[in-house]
Every structure is written in structure tokens, then in C-alpha cells.
C-alpha positions as CSV (number, residue, x, y, z in Angstrom):
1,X,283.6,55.6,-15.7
2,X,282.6,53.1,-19.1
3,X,284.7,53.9,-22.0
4,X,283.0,54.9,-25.4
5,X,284.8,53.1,-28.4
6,X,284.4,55.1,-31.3
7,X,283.2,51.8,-33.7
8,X,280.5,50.2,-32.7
9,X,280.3,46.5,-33.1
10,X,277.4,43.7,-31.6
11,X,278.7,43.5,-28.3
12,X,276.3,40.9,-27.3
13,X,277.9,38.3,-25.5
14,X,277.9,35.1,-25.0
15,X,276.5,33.7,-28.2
16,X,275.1,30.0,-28.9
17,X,277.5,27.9,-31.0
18,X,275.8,26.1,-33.7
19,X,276.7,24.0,-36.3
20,X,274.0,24.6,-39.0
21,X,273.7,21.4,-41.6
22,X,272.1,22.2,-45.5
23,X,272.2,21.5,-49.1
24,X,271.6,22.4,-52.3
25,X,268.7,20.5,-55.3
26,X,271.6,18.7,-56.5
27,X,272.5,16.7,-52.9
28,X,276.3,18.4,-51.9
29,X,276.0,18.7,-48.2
30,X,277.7,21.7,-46.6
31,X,278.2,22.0,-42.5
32,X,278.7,25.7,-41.4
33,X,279.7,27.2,-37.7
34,X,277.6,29.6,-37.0
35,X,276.8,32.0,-33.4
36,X,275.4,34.6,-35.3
37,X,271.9,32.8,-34.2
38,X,269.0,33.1,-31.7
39,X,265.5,32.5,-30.5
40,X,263.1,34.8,-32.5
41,X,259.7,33.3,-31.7
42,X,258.1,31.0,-28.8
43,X,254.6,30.3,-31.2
44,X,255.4,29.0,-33.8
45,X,259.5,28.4,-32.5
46,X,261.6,30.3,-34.6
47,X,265.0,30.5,-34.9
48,X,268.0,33.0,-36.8
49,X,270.8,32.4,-38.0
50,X,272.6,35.1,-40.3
51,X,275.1,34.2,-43.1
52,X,277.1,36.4,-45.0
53,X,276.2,36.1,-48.9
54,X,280.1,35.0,-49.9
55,X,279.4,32.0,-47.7
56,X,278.8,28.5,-49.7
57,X,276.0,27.7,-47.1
58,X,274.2,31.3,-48.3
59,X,273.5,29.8,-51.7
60,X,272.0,26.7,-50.3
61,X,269.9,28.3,-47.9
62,X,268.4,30.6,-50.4
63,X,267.8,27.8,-52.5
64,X,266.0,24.8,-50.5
65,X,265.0,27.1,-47.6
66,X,265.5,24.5,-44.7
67,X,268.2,23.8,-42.5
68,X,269.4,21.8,-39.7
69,X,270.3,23.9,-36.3
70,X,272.8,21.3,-34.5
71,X,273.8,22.2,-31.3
72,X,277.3,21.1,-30.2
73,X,279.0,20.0,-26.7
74,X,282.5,21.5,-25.8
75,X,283.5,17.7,-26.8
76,X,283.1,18.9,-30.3
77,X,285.1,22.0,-30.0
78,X,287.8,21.1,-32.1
79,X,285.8,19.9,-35.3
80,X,283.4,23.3,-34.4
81,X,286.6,25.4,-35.0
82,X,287.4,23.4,-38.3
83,X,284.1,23.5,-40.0
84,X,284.1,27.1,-38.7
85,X,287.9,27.6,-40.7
86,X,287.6,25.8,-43.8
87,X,285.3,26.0,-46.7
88,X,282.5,23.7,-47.9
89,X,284.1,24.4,-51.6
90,X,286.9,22.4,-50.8
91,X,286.5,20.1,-48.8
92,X,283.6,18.0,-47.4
93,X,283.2,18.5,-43.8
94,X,281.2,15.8,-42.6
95,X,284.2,13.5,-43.6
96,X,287.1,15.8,-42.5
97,X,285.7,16.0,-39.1
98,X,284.1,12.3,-38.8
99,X,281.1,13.7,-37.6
100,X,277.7,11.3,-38.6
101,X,275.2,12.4,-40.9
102,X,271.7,11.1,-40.0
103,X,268.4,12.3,-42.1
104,X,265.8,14.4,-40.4
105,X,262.7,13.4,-40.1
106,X,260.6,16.3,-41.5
107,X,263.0,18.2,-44.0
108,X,265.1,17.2,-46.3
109,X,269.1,18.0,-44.5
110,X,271.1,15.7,-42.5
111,X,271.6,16.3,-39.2
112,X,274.7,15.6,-36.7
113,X,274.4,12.5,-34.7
114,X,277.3,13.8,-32.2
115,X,275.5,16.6,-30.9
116,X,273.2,16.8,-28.4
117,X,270.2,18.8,-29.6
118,X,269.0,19.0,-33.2
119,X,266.3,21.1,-34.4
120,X,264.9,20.7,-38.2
121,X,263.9,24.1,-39.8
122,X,262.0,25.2,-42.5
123,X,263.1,29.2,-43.6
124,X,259.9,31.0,-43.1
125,X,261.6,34.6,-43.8
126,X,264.9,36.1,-45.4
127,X,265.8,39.6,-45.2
128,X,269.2,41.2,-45.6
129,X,270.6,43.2,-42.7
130,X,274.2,44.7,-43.5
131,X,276.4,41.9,-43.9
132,X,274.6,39.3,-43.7
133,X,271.2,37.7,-44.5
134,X,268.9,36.6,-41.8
135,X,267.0,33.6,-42.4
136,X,264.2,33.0,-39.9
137,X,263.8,29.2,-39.7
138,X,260.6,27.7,-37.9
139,X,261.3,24.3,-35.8
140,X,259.5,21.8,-37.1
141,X,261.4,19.1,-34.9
142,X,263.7,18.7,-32.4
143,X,265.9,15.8,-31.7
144,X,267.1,15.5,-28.2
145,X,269.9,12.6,-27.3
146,X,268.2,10.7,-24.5
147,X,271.3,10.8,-22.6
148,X,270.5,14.4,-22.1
149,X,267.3,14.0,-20.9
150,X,266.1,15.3,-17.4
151,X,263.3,13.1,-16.1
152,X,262.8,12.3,-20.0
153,X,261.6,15.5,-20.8
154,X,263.3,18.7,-20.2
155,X,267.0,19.1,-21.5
156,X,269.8,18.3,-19.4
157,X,271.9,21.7,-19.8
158,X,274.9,20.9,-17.8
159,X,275.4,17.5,-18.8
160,X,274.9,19.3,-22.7
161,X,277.2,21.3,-22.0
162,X,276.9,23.8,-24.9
163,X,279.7,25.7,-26.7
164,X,278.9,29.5,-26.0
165,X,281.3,32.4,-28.3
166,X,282.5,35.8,-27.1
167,X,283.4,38.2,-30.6
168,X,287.1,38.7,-30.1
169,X,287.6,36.3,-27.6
170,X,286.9,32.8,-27.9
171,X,285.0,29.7,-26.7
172,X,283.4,29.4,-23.4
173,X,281.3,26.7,-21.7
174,X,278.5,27.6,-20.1
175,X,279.8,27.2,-16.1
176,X,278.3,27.1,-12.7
177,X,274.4,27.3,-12.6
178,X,272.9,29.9,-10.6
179,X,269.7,29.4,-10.3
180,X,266.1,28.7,-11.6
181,X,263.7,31.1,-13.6
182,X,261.4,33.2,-11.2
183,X,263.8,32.6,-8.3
184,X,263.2,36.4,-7.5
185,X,259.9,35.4,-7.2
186,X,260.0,33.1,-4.5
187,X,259.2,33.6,-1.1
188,X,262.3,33.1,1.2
189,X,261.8,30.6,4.6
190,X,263.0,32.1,7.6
């Protein structure tokens, strides 16, 4: 028999690990951990990512509307959990951590040369939802490493190997692969 916990929370598990690059009209840079993000729309592609007002990225956000979504490796777990623990007020993040700051090509935000998948957005739509505020960010890019290319087109998810979070308990990788899209589709051979 399930148990009922009397407090709600998300209970969605696991959650993308990003590390979500901006900056305000005046040029300071900020990094910010986020997995409080997801896929909102195929046409145009969308993306979410939801920031808690206190947050020094929230300002930022608000203010130039676009963003860099950098996905990390479990290589990067370390400086993920740093940028995630320490505050863009105090210190800057890009050199605490040593990772590379390279321009995007359509917006105006550095991206993360370390990690393997970089999307540029452009916020389309805020809206506050509890504690935080959801910004809606269309792609209007994506960088993909080249050694994370599959037959130079599709991305290499194992090799990626992206940092996954569970609320309460931690980093994860993503594990063994299980098996294509539309495999209950498939006819079996006898």
C-alpha cells in the first residue's frame, strides 16, 4: 500500500542538470545551477527554466531576456555543485570554477565551452508560479561538441553523459540504456 505524505512537494524525478549562463546591460556575467528546467515546446523549441526572485540570475533574466542553457557531463559535477552553492554577488564563477566562456552566436551571453550541449535562448514568456518565476526561453541555437556526435548528427547520450538531480537526494548519471523510442512498436522475429 503507497504512503500519503501529508506536504506535497514536485516529486518529479530525475531532473536535467543545467548550468544556465546570463548577464545584465552593464556586462557582469553570472553562471547559475539550475534542474528546475524542461522541454515546453517541439515548434518553435522551447525550454523552462524557473528561478526564484532572491536569485542574482532573476534580475538579469528579467532584464536582457536571453540566456544560455549549458548542459553539463558528470565530469563537471564538482564545479555544477559550486556554482550551484555560491553566489554570483560574490564571487565570479566562471573564474572560480575555470570553466571557458565562449560568445554565442545569436544572443548576447557566453556560453560554457566544457559542456557538451549548448542551446542559445531568447525569453519569449515570464510568468510567476509560487516561488519562482518561469521564463520560457525559445532555442535559437544549439551548439553540440563534435565529439558527441553520432554519425554527425544526432547526440551521443551516453558518451554526454548528462548530470540528472533527484530533490532530496542527489546527483545521478543517466545509466544503462534500455532501449529505442517505439520499441513497443516493433514487430518481434520469431
Amino acid at each position: 500500500m503507497k504512503t500519503i505524505l501529508d506536504r506535497p512537494t514536485t516529486g518529479l524525478y530525475p531532473v536535467p542538470v543545467t548550468l544556465v549562463t546570463c548577464k545584465d546591460s552593464e556586462g557582469r556575467e553570472n553562471i547559475i545551477t539550475l534542474a528546475w528546467n524542461g522541454v515546453v515546446a517541439s515548434k518553435p523549441p522551447t525550454v523552462s527554466i524557473s528561478v526564484r526572485p532572491a536569485r542574482y540570475s532573476h534580475a538579469m533574466l528579467t532584464e536582457t531576456k536571453v540566456f544560455g542553457m549549458n548542459i553539463p557531463n558528470a565530469a563537471l559535477l564538482t564545479q555544477v555543485d559550486y556554482i550551484g552553492n555560491h553566489s554570483g554577488r560574490e564571487v565570479d564563477k566562471f573564474q572560480a570554477t575555470g570553466l571557458t566562456r565562449i560568445a554565442a552566436g545569436i544572443v548576447d551571453v557566453s556560453l560554457i565551452e566544457e559542456c557538451p550541449v549548448n542551446l542559445e535562448c531568447r525569453i519569449v514568456e515570464t510568468f510567476e508560479q509560487g516561488s519562482h518565476t518561469v521564463f520560457l526561453g525559445e532555442v535559437v541555437a544549439q551548439h553540440v561538441s563534435s565529439e558527441y556526435l553520432l554519425a554527425g548528427q544526432n547526440i551521443d547520450y551516453k558518451k554526454a553523459d548528462p548530470l540528472l538531480y533527484c530533490s532530496g537526494g542527489g546527483y545521478f548519471s543517466l545509466g544503462e540504456y534500455r532501449g529505442d523510442y517505439g520499441l513497443s512498436l516493433k514487430k518481434k522475429k520469431d
